[in-house]
N, C-alpha and C positions, 0 to 999 in steps of 0.2 A: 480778330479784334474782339473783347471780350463784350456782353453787353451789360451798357447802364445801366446800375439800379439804385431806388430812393424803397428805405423801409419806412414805413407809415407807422408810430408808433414803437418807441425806443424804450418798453420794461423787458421784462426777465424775457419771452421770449423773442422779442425782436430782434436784443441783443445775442440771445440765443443764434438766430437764422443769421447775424451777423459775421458769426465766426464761423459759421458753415458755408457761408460766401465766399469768406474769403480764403476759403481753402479749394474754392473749385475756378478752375483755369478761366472760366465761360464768363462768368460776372465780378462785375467791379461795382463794390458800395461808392456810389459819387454822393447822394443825399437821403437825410435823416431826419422827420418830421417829431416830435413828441413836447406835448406840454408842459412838461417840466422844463424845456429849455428855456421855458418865459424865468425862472426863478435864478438860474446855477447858469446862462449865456456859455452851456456847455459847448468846448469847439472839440472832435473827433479828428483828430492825423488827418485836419485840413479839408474834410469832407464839408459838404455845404448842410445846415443844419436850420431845420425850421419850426416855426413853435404851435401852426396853423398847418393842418394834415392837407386842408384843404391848399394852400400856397404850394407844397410840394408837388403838388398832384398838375396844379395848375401852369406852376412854371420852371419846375427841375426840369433838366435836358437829359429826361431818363427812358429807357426804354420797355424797361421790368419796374410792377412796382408789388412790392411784399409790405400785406397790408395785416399787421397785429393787432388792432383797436379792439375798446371794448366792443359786447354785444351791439350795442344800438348804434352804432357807427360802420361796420362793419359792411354792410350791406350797401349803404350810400358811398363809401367810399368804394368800394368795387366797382360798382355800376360809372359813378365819374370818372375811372380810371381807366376803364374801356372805351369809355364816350372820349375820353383825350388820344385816345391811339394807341394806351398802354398792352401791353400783358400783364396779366397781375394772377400771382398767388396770395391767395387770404387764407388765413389761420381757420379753426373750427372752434367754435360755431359758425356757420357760415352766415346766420345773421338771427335774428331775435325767433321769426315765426318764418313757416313755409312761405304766407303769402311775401312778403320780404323778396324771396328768390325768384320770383314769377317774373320779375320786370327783365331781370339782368337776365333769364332761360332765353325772354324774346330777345333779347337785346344782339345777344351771341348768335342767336339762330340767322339773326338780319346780318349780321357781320362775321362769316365762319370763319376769316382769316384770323380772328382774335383768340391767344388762347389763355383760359382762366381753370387753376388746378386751386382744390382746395387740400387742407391740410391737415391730412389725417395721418397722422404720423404714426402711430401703432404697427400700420400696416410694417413700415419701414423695418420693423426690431427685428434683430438677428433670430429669435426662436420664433414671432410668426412670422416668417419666411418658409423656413425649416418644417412649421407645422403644417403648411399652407400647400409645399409641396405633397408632403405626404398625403393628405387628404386629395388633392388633385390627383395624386398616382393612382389612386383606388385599393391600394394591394391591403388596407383595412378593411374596406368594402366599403359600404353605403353610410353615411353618418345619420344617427338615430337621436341625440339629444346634445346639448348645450347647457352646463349650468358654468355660471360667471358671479363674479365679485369681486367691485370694484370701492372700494370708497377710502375715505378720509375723515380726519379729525373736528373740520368746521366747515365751515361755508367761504371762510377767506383764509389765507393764508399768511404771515407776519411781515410780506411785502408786497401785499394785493389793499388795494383801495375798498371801500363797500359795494361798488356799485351792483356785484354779481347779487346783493340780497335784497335791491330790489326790482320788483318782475316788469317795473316800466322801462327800465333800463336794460337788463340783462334776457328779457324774457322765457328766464327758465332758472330753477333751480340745479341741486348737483346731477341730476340725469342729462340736464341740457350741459352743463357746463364739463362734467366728468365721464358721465356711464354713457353716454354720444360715441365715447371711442369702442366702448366693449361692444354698442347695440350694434357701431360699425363692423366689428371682426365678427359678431353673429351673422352678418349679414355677408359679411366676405366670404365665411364658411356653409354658411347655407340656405340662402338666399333670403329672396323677401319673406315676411311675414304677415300674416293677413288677416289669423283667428289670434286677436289679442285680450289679455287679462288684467288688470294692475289695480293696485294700492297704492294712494301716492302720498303722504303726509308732509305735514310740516307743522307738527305739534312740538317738535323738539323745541328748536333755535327759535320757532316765531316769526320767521319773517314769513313774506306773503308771495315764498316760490320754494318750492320740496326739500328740504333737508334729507329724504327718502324716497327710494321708489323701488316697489317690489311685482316685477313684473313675471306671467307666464304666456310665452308667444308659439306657436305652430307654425312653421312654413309651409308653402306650396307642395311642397315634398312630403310632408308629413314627420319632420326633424320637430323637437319640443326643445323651446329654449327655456330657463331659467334665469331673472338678474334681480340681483340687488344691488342698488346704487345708495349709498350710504354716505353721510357726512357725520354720522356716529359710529363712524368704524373709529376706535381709538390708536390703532395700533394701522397704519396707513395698509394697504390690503390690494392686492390686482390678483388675482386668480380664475381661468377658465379651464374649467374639466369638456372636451370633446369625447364622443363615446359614440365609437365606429361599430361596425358590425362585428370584427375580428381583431376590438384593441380600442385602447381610448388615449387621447394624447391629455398633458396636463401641464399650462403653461401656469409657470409661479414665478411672480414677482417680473419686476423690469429694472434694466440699468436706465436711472434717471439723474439728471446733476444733483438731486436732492439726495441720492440713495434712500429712502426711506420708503421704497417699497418695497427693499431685499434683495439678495440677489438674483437675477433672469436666469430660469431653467426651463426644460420642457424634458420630462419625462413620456417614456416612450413604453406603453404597457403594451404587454401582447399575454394570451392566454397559454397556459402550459397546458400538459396529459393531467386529465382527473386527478385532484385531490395533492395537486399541486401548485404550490404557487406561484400567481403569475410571472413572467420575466419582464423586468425592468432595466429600460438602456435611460440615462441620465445624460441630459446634457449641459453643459452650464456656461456662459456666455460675457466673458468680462470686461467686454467694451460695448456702449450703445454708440451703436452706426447708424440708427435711425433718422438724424437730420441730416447728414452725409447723404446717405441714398436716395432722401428725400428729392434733397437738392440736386442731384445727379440724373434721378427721374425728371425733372423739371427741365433741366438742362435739354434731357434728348428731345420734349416737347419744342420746345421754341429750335433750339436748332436741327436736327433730324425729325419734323415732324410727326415723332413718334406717338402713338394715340394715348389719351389719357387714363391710362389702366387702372390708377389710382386716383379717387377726389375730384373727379370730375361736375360740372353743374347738374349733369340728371342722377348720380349717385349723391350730393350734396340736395335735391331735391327728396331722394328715396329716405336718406335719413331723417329727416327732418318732418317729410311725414309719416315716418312710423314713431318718431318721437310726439308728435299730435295728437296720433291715434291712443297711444299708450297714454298725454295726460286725459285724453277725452273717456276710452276703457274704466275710469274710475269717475262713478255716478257722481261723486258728490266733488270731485273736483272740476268735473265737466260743468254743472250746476253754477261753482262759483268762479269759474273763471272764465268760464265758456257761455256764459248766460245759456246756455241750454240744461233743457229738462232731458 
């Protein structure tokens, strides 16, 4: 019997995670929370549909609850959804600021039988898979640097509301809302990071959370990352250069419903004999499988208790405070946003 589920929050990716559900055997959409149902009394193929996230949560007869809300909801809504006897996967951000997640760490710790995956969906894409093995096999060797860029055209999107621009609501600009995923695959590939550097602006667009952020971080290992997270990239942008001991891998672009950030490849360099040039195997990838697999990871959690290898609450805690660190690393944003000198 497959289990119930209510999505909290019905825009682009709820309905996203919706068609992903209901292509896997294990869960059934029964109910659908989102604010807009107050205007449009929208009914979905008979599902039960609510206009208060909080009502859902409280009295659907669900078992899973997949929670898409903005920033500043996010975090309350998880934490109630566990307090009811749910499982629940929440989207990323996994909420405004680190302290946010501190309640819900203890909450789960009191209650292990509860389990909450967060969603970092990058992980899922067909070329970091592929890259992620190879780096694990070792047969490059030791990985020595990370340069990535990620960005976009504005701070909203032409079916996104304002709230991401401003930081009472959203608490973070494009690094929290966007470069969150690349800081994550830095961190999938080389671990934490602890000697950190940053630039963080938002002299562009003006609102009062980063349009920019140019960060340089070191791991425990001694790997140097590079990012710039960008809302003045014009031309939409995902690129991570990896550089092994013996090869560097080079992921460009992703398959998105938007396509607009080209198509997904990962080139595969390796050095040739002197004074020749490197060899290059190319691979290119023309379906995103990445909410499929998602959900398919999800699945083996609740039913095969399998452990949470991706998006977990103490990896959801790890990003979150190196996203901290990095906006605190810049004096003068530390200053005005941090009240600290």
């Amino acid at each position: 019997m497959s289990l119930r589920v209510g999505i909290v929050g019905y825009g682009v990716v709820g309905k996203t995670r919706h068609k992903a559900l209901d292509k896997h055997p294990d869960f059934t959409v029964v109910a659908i929370s989102d604010i807009a149902f107050k205007d449009n009394n929208e009914v979905i193929d008979g599902i039960e549909t609510y206009t208060d996230y909080m009502s859902l949560i409280e009295s659907a007869e669900v078992e899973v609850l997949f929670i898409s809300l903005p920033n500043k909801l996010a975090s309350e809504a998880t934490l109630s959804g566990l307090k009811k006897g749910r499982n629940v996967f929440c989207e990323k951000p996994p909420a405004r600021s680190l302290a946010e997640l501190y309640p819900i760490k203890v909450y789960l710790d009191e209650h292990p039988n509860l389990k909450l995956m967060y969603g970092f969906n990058h992980r899922f894409h067909a070329s970091i898979i592929d890259a992620n093995k190879i780096v694990r096999a070792g047969t490059l060797g030791k990985l020595l640097n990370l340069r990535g860029i990620y960005g976009k055209s504005n701070m909203i999107s032409f079916n996104q509301t304002d709230w991401r621009t401003h930081r009472a609501e959203s608490g973070g600009g494009i690094l929290l809302d966007q470069g969150i995923h690349m800081l994550d695959l830095m961190r999938y590939f080389a671990g934490d990071f602890n000697d950190i550097h940053s630039y963080i602006s938002n002299n562009y667009w003006n609102f009062d959370v980063e349009d920019n952020a140019y960060v340089m971080m070191k791991s425990d290992d001694g790997a140097v990352a590079q990012l710039m997270s960008s809302a003045t990239q014009w031309e939409h942008t995902f690129n991570l250069n990896i550089t092994l001991e013996k090869g560097s891998l080079v992921l460009g672009g992703l398959r998105t419903s938007s396509k607009s950030y080209g198509d997904e490849t990962l080139s595969i360099i390796t050095p040739s004999s002197v004074n020749k040039k490197p060899e290059t195997e190319l691979r290119s990838y023309d379906e995103d499988i990445s909410w499929d697999e998602e959900i398919k990871s999800f699945a083996g959690v609740l039913l095969n208790s399998d452990k949470i290898e991706n998006g977990s609450i103490n990896e959801a805690i790890k990003i979150m405070e190196l996203i901290e660190k990095i906006y605190k690393a810049d004096p003068e944003w530390r200053a005005r946003y941090y009240n600290e000198s």
